[in-house]
N, C-alpha and C positions, 0 to 999 in steps of 0.2 A: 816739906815732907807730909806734912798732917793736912795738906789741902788735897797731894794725891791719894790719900788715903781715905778720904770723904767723899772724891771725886769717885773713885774707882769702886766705892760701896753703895752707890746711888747710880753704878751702869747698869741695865740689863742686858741678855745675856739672849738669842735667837742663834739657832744650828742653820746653816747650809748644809744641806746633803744631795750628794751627787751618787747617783745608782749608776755600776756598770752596766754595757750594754751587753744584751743576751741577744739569743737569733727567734728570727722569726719579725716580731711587730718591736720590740725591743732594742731594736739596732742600734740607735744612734744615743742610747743612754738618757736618763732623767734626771733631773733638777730638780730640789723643790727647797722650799723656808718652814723651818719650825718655829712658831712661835710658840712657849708654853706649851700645853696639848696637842694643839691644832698644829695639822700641816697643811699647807699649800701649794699647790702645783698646777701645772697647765696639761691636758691631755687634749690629745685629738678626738671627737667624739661629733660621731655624725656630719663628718665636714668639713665639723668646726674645731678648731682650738678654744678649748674652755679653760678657767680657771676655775678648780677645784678644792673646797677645805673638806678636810678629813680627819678625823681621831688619830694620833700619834700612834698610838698601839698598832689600828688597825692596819695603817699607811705601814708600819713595818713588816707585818705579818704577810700584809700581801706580796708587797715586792721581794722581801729577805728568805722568805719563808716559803711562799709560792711561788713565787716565781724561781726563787734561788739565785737573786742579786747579790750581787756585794754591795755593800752602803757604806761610803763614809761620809763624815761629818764634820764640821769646822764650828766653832764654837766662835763667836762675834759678839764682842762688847760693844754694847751702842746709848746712847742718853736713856732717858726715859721718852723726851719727847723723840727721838728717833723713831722707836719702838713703840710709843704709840700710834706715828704716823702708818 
């Protein structure tokens, strides 16, 4: 008992968040990982698919806020060395 209890306070903790799709360029919905502050995600840009990091805050304002997505989020316990990777 006192090993998963050591174990389970030395996981860190990163959100998935999945944004409904809206109409227009929005359609097929977005993905992205939060680590800490920073989020990451892939957008189309120029072409190309980019991966892009962003400010927490701001990454919700845009899409929740602006755009008026829905967002949820899934919270994910993983090592330290996971989350480092």
């Amino acid at each position: 008992m006192l090993l998963l209890c050591v174990s389970s306070a030395q996981a860190k903790v990163f959100q998935f968040l999945y944004l409904e799709a809206s109409e227009g360029n929005a359609s097929g919905g977005h993905v992205a990982v939060q680590l800490g502050d920073t989020v990451y995600h892939y957008q189309y840009d120029n072409a190309l698919i980019r991966l892009f990091k962003r400010d927490a805050n701001a990454f919700r304002v845009d899409y929740q806020f602006i755009q008026n997505r829905s967002l949820h989020s899934a919270d994910l316990n993983v090592s330290d060395v996971t989350y480092n990777l």
